[in-house]
C-alpha positions as CSV (number, residue, x, y, z in Angstrom):
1,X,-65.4,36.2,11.2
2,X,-62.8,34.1,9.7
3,X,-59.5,35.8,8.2
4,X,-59.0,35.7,4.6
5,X,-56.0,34.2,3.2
6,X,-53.5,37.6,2.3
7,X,-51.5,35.5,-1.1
8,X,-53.4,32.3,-2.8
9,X,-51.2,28.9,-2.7
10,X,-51.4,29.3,-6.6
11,X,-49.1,32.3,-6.1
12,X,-46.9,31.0,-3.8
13,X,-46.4,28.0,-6.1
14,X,-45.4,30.1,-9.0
15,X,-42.2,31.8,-7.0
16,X,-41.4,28.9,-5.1
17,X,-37.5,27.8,-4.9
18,X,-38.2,24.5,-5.4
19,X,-39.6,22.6,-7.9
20,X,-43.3,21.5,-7.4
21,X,-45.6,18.6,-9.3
22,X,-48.3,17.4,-9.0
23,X,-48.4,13.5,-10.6
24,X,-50.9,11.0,-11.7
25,X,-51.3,7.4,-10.6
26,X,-49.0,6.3,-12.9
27,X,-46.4,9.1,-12.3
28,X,-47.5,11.6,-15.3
29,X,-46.9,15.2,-14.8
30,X,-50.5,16.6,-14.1
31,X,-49.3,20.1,-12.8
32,X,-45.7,22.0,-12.4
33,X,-44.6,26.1,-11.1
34,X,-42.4,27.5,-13.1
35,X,-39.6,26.8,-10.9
36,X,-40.1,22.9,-12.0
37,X,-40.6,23.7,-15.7
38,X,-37.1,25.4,-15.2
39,X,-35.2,22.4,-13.5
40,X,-36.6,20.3,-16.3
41,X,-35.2,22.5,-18.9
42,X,-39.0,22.7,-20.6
43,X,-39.6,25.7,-22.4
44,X,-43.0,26.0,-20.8
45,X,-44.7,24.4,-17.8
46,X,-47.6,22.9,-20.1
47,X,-44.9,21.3,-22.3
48,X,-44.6,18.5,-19.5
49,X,-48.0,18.0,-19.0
50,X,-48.8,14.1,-19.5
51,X,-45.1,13.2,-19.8
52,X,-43.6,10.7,-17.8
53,X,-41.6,12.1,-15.1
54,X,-38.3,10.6,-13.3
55,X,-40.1,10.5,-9.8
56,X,-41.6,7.7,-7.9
57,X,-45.1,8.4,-7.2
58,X,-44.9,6.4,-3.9
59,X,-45.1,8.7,-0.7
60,X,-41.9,8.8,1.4
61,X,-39.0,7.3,0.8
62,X,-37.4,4.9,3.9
63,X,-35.2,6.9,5.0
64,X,-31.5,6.1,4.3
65,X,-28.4,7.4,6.7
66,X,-25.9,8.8,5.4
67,X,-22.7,7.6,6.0
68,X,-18.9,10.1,6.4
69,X,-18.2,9.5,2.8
70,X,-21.7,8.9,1.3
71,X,-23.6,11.4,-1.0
72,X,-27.0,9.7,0.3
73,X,-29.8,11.5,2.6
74,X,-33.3,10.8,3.6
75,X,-34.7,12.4,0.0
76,X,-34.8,10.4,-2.6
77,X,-33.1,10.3,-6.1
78,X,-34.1,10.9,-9.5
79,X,-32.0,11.1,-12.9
80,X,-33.6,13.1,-15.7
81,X,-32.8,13.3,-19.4
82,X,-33.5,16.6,-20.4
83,X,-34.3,17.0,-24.3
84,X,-31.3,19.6,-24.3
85,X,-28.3,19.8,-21.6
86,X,-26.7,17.1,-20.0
87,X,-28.1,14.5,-17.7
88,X,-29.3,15.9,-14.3
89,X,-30.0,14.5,-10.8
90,X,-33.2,15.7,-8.5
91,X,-33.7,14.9,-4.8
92,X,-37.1,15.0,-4.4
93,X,-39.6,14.1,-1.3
94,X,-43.1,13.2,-2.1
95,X,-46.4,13.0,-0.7
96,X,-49.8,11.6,-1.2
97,X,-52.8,14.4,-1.4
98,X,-55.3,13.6,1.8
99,X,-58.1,14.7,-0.2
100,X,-57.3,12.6,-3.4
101,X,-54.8,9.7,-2.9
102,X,-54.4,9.0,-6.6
103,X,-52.5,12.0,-7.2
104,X,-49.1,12.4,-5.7
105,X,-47.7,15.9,-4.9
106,X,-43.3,16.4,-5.3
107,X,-40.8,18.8,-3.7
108,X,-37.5,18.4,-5.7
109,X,-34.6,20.2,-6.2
110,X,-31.1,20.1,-8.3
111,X,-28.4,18.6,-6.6
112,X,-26.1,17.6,-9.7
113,X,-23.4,19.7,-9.4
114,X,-23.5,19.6,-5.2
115,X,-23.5,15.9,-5.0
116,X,-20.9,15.5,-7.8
117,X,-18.8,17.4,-5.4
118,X,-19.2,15.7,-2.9
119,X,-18.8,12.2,-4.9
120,X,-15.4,13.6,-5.5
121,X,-14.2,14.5,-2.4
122,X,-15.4,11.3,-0.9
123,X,-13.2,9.6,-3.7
124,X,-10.3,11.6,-2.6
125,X,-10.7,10.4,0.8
126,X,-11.7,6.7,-0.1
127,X,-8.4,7.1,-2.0
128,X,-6.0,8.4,1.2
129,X,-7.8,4.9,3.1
130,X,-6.8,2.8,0.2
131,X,-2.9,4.2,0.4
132,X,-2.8,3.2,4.0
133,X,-4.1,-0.6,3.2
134,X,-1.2,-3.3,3.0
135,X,-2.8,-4.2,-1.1
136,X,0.0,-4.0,-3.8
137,X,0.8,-1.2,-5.7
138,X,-1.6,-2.8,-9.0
139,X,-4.6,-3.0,-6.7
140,X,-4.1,0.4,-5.2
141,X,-4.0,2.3,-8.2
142,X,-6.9,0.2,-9.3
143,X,-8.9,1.4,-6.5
144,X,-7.4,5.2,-7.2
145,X,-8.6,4.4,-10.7
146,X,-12.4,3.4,-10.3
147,X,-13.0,6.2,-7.5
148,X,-12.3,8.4,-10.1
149,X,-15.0,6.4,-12.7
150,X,-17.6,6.3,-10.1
151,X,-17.4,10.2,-8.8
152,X,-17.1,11.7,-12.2
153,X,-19.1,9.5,-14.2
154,X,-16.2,9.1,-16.7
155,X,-15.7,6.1,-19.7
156,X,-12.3,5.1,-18.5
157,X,-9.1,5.9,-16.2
158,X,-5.8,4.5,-16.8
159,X,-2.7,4.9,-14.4
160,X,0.6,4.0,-15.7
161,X,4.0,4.5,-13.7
162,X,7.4,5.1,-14.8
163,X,10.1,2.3,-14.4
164,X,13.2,3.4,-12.0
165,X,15.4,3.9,-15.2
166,X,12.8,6.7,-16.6
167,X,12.5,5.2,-19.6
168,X,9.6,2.5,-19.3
169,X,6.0,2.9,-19.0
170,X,3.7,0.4,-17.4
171,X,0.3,-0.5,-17.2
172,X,-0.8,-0.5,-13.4
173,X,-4.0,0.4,-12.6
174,X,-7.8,0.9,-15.0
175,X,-10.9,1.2,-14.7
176,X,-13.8,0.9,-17.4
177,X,-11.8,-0.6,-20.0
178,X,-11.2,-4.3,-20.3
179,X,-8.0,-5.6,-19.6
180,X,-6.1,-6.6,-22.6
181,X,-2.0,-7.6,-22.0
182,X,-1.4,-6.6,-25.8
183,X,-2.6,-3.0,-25.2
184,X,0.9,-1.6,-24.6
185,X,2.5,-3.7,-27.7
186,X,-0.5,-2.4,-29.7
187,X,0.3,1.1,-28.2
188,X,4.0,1.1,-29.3
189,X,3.2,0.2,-32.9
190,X,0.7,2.8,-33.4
191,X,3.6,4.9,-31.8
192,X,6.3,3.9,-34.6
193,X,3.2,4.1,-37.2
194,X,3.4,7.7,-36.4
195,X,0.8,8.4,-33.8
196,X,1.0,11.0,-31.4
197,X,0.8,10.1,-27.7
198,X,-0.6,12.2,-25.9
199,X,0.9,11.1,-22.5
200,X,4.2,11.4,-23.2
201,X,3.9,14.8,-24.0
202,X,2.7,15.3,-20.6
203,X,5.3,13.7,-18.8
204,X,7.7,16.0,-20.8
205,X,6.0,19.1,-19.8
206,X,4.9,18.1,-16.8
207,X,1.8,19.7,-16.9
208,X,-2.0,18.0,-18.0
209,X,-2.7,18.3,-21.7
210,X,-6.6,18.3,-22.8
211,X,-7.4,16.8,-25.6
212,X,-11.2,17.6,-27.1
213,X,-13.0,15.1,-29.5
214,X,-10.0,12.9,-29.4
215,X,-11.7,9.2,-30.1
216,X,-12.6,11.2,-33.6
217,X,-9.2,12.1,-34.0
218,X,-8.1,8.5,-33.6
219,X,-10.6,7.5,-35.7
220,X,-9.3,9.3,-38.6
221,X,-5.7,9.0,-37.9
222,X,-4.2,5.3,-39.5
223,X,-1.7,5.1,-37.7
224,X,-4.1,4.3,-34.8
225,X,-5.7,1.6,-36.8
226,X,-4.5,-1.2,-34.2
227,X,-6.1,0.5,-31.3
228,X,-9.3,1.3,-33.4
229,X,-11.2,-1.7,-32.2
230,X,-10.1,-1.5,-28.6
231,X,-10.5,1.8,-27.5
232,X,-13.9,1.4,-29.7
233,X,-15.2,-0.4,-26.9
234,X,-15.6,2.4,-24.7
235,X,-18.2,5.0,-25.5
236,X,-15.8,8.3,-25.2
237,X,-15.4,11.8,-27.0
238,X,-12.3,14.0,-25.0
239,X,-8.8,12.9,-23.4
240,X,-6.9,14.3,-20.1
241,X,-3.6,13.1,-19.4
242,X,-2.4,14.3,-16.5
243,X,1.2,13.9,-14.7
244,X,2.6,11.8,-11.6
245,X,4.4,14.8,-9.7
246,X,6.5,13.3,-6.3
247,X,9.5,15.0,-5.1
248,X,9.4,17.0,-8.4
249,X,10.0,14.6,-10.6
250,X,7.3,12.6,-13.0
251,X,6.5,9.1,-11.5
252,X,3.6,8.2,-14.5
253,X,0.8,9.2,-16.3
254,X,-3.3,9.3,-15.1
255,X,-4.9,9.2,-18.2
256,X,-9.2,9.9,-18.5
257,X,-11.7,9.1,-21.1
258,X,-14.3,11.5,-21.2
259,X,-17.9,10.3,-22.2
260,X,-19.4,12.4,-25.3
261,X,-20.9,15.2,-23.8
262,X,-18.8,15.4,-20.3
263,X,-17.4,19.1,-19.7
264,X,-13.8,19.3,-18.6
265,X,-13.5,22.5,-16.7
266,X,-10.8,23.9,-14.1
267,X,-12.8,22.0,-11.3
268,X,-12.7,18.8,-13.1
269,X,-9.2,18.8,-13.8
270,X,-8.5,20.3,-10.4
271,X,-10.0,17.3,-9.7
272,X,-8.0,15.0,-11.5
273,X,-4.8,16.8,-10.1
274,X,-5.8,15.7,-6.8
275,X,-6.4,12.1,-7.8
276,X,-3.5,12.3,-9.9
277,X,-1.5,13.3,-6.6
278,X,-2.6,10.5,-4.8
279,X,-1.4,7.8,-7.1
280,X,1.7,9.5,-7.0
281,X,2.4,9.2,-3.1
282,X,1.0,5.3,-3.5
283,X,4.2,4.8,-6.4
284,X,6.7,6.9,-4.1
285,X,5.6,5.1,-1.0
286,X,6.3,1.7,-2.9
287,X,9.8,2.9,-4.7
288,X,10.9,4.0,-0.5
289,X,9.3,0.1,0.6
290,X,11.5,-1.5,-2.4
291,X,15.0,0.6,-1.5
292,X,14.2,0.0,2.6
293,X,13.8,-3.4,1.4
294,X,16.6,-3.8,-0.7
295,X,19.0,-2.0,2.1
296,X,17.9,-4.8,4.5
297,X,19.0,-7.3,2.1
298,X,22.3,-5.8,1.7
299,X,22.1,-4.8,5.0
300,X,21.5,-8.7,5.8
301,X,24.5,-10.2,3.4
302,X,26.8,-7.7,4.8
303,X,26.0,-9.3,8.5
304,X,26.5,-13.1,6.9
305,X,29.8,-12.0,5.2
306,X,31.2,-10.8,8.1
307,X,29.8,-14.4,10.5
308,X,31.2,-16.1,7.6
309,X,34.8,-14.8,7.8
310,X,34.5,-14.6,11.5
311,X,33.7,-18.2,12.0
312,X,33.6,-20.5,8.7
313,X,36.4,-18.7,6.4
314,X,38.8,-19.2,9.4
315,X,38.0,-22.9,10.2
316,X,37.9,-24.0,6.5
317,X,41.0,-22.0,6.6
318,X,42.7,-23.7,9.9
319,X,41.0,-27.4,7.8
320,X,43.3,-26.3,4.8
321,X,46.6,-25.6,6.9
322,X,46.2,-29.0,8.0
323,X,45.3,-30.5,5.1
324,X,49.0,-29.2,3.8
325,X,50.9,-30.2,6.9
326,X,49.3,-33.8,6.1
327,X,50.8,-33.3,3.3
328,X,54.0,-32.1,3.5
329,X,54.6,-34.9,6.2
330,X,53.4,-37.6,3.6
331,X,55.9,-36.3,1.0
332,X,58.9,-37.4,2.9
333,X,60.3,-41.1,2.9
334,X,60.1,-41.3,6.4
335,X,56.9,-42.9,8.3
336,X,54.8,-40.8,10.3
337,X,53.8,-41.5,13.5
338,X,50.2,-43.3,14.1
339,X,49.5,-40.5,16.7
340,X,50.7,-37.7,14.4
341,X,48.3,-39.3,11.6
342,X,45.5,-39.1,14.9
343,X,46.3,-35.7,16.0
344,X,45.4,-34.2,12.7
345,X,42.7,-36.2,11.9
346,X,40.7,-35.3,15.6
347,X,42.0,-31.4,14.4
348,X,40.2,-31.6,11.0
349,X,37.3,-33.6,12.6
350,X,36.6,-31.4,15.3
351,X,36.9,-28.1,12.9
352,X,34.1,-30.0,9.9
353,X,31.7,-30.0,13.0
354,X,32.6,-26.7,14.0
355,X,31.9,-25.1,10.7
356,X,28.8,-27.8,10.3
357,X,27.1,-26.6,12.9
358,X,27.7,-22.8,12.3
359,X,26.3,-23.5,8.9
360,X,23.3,-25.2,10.5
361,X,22.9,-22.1,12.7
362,X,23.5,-19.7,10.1
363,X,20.5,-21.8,8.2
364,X,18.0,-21.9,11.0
365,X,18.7,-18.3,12.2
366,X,17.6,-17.1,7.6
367,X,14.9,-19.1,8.1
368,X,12.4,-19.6,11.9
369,X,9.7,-19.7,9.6
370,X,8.7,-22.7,10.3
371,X,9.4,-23.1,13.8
372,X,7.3,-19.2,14.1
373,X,4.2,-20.9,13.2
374,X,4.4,-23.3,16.3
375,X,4.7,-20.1,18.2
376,X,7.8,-17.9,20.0
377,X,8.7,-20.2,22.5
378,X,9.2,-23.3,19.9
379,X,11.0,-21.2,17.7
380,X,13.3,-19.6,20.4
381,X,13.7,-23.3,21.9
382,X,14.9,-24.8,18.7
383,X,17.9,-21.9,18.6
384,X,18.5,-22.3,22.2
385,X,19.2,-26.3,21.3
386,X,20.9,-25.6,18.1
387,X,23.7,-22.6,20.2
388,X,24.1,-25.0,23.1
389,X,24.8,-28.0,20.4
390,X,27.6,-26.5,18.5
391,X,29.1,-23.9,20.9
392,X,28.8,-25.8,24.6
393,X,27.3,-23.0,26.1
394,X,24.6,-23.5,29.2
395,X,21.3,-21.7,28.4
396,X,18.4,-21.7,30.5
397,X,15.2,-20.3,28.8
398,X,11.8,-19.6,30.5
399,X,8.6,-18.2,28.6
400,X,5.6,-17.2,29.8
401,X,2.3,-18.4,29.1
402,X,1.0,-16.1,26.9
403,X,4.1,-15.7,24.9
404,X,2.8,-17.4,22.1
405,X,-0.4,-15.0,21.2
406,X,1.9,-12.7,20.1
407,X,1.0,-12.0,16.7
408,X,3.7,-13.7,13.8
409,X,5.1,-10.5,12.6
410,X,6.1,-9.0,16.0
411,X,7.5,-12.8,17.2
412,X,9.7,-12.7,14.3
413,X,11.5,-9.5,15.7
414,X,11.3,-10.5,18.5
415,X,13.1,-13.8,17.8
416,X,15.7,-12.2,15.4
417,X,16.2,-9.9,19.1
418,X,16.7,-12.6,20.9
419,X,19.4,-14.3,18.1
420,X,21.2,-11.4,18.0
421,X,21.6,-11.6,21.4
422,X,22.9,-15.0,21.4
423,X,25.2,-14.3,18.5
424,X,26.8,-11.4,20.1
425,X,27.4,-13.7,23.5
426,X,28.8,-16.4,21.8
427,X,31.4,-14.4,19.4
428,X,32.3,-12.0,22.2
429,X,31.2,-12.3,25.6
430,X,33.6,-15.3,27.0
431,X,30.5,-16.1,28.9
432,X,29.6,-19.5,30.2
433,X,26.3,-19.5,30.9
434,X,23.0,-17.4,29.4
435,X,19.5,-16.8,31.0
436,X,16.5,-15.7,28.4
437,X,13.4,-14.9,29.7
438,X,10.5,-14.0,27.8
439,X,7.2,-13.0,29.2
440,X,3.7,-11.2,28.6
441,X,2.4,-8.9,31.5
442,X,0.1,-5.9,31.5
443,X,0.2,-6.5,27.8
444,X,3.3,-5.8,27.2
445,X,6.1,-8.1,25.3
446,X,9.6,-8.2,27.1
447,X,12.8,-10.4,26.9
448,X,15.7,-10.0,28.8
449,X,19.1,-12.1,27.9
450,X,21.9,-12.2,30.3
451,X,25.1,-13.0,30.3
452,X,28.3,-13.8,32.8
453,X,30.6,-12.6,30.2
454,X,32.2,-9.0,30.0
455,X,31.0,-5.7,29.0
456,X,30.6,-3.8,25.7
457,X,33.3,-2.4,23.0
458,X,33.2,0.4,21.1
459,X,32.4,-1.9,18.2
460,X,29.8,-4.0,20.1
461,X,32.0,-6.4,20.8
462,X,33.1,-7.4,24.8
463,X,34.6,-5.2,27.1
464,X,33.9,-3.4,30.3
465,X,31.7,-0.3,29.7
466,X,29.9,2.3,31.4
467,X,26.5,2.9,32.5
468,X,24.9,6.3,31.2
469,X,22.4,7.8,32.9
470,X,19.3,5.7,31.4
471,X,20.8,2.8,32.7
472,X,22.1,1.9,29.4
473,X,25.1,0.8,28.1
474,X,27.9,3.3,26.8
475,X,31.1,3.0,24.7
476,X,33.4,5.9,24.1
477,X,32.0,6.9,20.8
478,X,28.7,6.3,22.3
479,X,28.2,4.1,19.3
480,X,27.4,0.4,19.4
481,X,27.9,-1.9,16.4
482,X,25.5,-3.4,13.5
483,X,24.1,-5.9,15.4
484,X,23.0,-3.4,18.7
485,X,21.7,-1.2,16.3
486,X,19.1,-3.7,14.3
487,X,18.2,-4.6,17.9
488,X,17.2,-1.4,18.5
489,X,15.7,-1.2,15.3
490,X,13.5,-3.8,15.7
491,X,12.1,-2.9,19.2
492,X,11.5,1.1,18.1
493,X,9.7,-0.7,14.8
494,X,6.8,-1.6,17.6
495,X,7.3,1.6,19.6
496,X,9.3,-0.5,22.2
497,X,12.5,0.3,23.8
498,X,15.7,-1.4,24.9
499,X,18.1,-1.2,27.6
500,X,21.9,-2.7,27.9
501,X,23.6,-3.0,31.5
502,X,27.2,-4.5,31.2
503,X,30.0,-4.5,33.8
504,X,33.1,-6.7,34.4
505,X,31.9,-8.4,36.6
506,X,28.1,-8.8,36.7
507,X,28.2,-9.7,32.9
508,X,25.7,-8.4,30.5
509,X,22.1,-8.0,30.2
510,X,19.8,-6.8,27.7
511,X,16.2,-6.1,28.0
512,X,13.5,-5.4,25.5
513,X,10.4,-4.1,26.2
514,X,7.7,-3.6,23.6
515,X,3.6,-2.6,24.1
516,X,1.5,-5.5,22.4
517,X,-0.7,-3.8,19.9
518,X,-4.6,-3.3,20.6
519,X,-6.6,-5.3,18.5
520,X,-10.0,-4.1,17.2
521,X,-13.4,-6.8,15.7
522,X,-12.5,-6.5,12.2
523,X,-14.7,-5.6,9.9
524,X,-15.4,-8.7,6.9
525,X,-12.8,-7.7,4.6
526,X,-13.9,-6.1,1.1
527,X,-13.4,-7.3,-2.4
528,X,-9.9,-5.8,-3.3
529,X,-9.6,-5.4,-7.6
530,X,-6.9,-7.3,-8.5
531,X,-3.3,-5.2,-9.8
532,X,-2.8,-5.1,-13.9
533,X,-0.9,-7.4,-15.3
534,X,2.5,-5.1,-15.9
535,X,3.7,-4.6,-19.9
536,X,6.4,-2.0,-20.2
537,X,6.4,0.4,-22.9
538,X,10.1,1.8,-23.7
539,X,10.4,5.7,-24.1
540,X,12.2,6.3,-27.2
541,X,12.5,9.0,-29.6
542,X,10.9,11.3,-26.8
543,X,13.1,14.3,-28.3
544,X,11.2,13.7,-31.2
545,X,7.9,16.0,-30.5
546,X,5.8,14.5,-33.6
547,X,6.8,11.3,-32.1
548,X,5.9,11.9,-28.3
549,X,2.6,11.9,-27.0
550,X,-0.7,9.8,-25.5
């Protein structure tokens, strides 16, 4: 005797969880539970009946693997316009009834407000990858701009950054409106019109400032009348500007244009804060990469001051003082002597080619460029030539085979290593001769230049000096000078290290040793959104509050 079922499948349909329908051919809703009628904000579960709904009635979707940062998973996705409430999104599996294939049954549930969540947090990470790619500062916060577009669904993001003054505002990053260069000028004269901006206001307060139903404010306002037609483009209703906050001080502004309808609650603008954040460390990170860059440039002319009174001022110097003995001896009525007249004329020749060839040095040591593309060895060759040329000094080089793989960024360290080096023999060392070798093995880069001068100063000139227990060089102060130290610099730049053993006797000799990087297949490189044009937009009259603002 067969077992009767104890509850009928009509009433486990009507407390399911999840929403069930049953659909046509055509994908018509034949048959919903209440739980359906619900998702689909109907009033009633017959209200539906013969509508159209969002699914596909094919059975099974392929199924799709979801990546670390994607939203995506084996169900399928289906948007719904609901007659009241904002847009929604179902994932939904569906299958084909065995006893009637022309009607499709569908499992689907509301993942709106889960996948939106996750949409966001995969922009914030997307975001922390795009801060660690090489792209300029524009086409970073381009990127931070359009995550925040795609994950929140919104009509338009604009970043703009503070000048290092304070006092200027430009345009660096958007996404969703069209890039116009007039935008700031048209900004400013609404500005002196009258208009209140918004932004500025938040950069004073440093704090976000919500705005609701502001494209009908501007509407209204006049003194927005040259921005009517611009920002008409965008179909928007609210505005949230929201600070640039790095080491506690306002970097810019993250503005957001809210589509009509859009809810801006603490987790949206929680949101925002985080995305806001973000842009922040990419405008700190490239205000530290411009001052590191501009104190190696000072850095740099500091170095070719000091060569330059070393070497050139003197000579041009010693040219002059015989220039005026010349001089002098021509101003009396006496004759001068055919090999006085010589003398000075082999002195004065002898120093133009002395400071000729330090300039030539002083030239090809600013710029290997060209000689780096050949490869190391060419490059270190052609300085090898050029030292022995104008200073006499024997040099014997030998390089390795695999010297020139190394990649052009490390070889030009490596070379300004290796001319350092030289530099430091030739003003100090007294040495006659000079061995460089430079080699790859177990995939690591090394050089080692020695010397038969004398030791090492306390200024990084010559002397005798110590070994310390590494096997290094020491000095009294256990200092070396500018030259040792952007040695050193260089090698700890790759995670390398350098070593410096100097004696009376035995000369000096430096090695460098530096791990060659592991190289990964790279992956085809992806379309990178090109950086904003930048306008500036002065900050004036910010005490003014009826003056400040968006």
């Amino acid at each position: 005797m067969s077992a009767s079922p104890l509850v009928g499948w009509d009433d486990i349909a009507a407390v399911a969880p999840d929403g069930l329908a049953v659909l046509d051919c055509v994908g018509r809703f034949v048959r919903l539970n209440p739980a359906a009628a619900a998702l689909l904000r109907a009033d009633a579960e017959g209200d539906l009946i013969g509508a159209p709904s969002p699914f596909t009635s094919v059975e099974g979707a392929a199924e799709c693997r979801a990546g670390l940062l994607e939203v995506r998973s084996d169900e399928q996705v289906a948007h719904w316009e609901p007659a009241r409430g904002a847009r929604r999104e179902f994932a939904y599996r569906a299958r084909s009834l065995p006893a009637d294939p022309k009607f499709t049954v569908v499992s689907f549930r509301d993942v709106t407000d889960e996948w939106h969540r996750q949409r966001r947090i995969a922009a914030i990470a997307r975001t922390s990858i795009a801060l660690a790619s090489e792209g300029s500062l524009g086409s970073t916060l381009d990127a931070v701009a359009q995550q925040i577009v795609q994950a929140d669904g919104l009509a338009g993001v604009q970043i703009l950054t503070l000048d290092s003054t304070g006092r200027e505002l430009r345009l660096m990053g958007s996404a969703g409106l069209r890039h116009w260069d007039a935008f700031l000028d048209r900004l400013l004269e609404c500005r002196d019109r009258g208009a209140r901006l918004c932004m500025l206001d938040t950069l004073k307060e440093r704090r976000p400032i919500v705005v609701p139903h502001r494209w009908a404010q501007i509407l209204e306002d006049p003194a927005w009348e040259p921005l009517h037609a611009y920002l008409g483009e965008l179909n928007w209703d609210s505005f949230v500007s929201v600070p640039l906050m790095a080491r506690g001080r306002p970097e810019g502004v993250l503005n957001a244009y809210f589509a009509p309808g859009q809810e801006i609650g603490s987790r949206t603008l929680e949101f925002l804060a985080a995305m806001a954040e973000q842009a922040a460390l990419a405008v700190d990170y490239a205000t530290l990469l411009q001052r590191e860059r501009e104190g190696a440039r000072r850095n740099e002319r500091q170095r070719l001051a000091r060569d330059l009174h070393d070497s050139i001022v003197q000579q041009v110097f010693s040219i002059g003082m015989q220039a005026n003995a010349v001089g002098v001896l021509g101003a009396r009525d006496k004759a001068v002597p055919a090999e006085a007249v010589r003398a000075f004329a082999d002195e004065v020749g002898s120093l133009s080619r002395t400071v000729l060839a330090d300039l030539r040095a002083m030239v090809h040591e600013l710029r290997p460029a060209s000689s780096l593309r050949l490869g190391l060895e060419d490059a270190v060759t052609t300085l090898v030539k050029s030292t022995e040329n104008r200073t006499g000094l024997s040099i014997r080089l030998e390089c390795g085979h695999q010297v020139d793989t190394v990649e052009p960024e490390l070889a030009e360290d490596m070379y300004r290593i290796v001319g350092e080096a030289i530099h430091n023999v030739v003003k100090h060392a007294e040495a006659t001769t000079v061995t460089i070798r430079l080699a790859v093995h177990d995939h690591t880069l090394t050089a080692a230049i020695c010397d038969d001068g004398s030791g090492i100063t306390e200024s990084g000139g010559r002397r005798v000096a110590q070994e310390n227990e590494d096997g290094e060089a020491a000095t009294a102060t256990g200092r070396h000078g500018y030259g040792l130290r952007t040695m050193r610099e260089r090698t700890e730049r790759w995670g390398g290290t350098m070593r410096i053993r100097s004696g009376a006797r035995s000369g000096t000799t430096v090695r460098v040793v530096i791990p060659l990087p592991v190289r990964v297949p790279q992956a085809p490189p992806g379309s990178e959104g090109s950086g904003s044009i930048p306008s500036a937009v002065p900050l004036r009259e910010t005490e003014n509050p009826a003056r400040s603002g968006s």
